[in-house]
C-alpha positions in Angstrom: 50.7 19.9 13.5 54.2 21.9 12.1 57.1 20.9 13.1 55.9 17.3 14.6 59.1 14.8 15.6 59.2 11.9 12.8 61.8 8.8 12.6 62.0 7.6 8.7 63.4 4.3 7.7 65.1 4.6 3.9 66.0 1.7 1.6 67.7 2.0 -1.2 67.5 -0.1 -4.5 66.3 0.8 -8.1 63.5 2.4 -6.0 64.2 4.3 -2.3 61.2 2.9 -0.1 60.6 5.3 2.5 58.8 3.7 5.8 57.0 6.0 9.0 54.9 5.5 11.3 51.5 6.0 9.9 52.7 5.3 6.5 54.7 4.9 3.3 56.7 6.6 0.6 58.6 5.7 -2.8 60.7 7.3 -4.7 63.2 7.0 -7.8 65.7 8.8 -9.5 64.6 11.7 -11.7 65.4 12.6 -15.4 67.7 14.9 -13.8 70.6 14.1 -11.9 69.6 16.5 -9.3 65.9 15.0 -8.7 63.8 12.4 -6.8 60.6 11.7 -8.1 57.7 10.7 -5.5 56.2 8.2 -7.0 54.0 6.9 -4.1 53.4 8.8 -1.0 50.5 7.8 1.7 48.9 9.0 4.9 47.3 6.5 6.8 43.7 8.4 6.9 44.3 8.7 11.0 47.1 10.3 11.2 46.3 13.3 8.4 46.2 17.1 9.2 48.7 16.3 11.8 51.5 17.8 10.1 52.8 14.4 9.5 53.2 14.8 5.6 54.9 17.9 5.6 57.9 16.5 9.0 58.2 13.4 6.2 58.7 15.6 3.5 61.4 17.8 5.4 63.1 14.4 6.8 63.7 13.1 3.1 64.5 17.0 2.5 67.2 16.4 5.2 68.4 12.6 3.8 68.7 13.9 0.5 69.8 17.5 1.0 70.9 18.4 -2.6 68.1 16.7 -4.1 64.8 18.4 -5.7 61.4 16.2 -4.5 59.3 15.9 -7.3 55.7 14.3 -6.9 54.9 12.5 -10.6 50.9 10.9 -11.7 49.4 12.8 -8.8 45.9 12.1 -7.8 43.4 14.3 -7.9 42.6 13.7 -4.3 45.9 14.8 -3.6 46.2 18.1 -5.6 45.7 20.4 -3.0 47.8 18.5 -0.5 50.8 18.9 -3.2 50.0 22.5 -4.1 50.4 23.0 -0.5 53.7 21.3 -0.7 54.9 23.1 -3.3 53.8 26.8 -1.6 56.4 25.2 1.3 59.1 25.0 -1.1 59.1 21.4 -0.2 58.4 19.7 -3.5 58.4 20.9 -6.9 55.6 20.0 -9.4 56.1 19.7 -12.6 
């Protein structure tokens, strides 16, 4: 569902591990100064098509405001989830 509430924890080392309720994220620094790459990003299977993905994805928006999300090795599985993503202007795909 749009616009669902979601609380993030953020870490930051060599990698920014992203924790939520009903799953997980990871993310590094980009080739750009300017980027964050998603390397790992995952749904628990119950809580998809609940809009949960995309509040996440505006939350990290939000943390990292002049930042540019960028998903990297995506899974097939995933394409159209990511497509969808990027139609929201909330990731960019390379």
């Amino acid at each position: 569902m749009e616009g669902a509430t979601v609380q993030i924890q953020v870490e930051e080392c060599s990698y920014i591990n992203i924790r939520f309720d009903g799953g997980q994220a990871v993310l590094r620094q980009g080739l750009a100064a300017n980027e964050l790459e998603i390397v790992f990003f995952h749904v628990c299977p119950a809580k998809r098509n609940q809009g949960l993905g995309v509040a996440v994805l505006r939350e990290i928006q939000a943390h990292f405001p002049k930042k540019v999300l960028k998903p990297i090795d995506i899974l097939e599985t995933a394409e159209g989830f990511w497509s969808r993503m990027a139609t929201l202007g909330l990731v960019a795909i390379y």
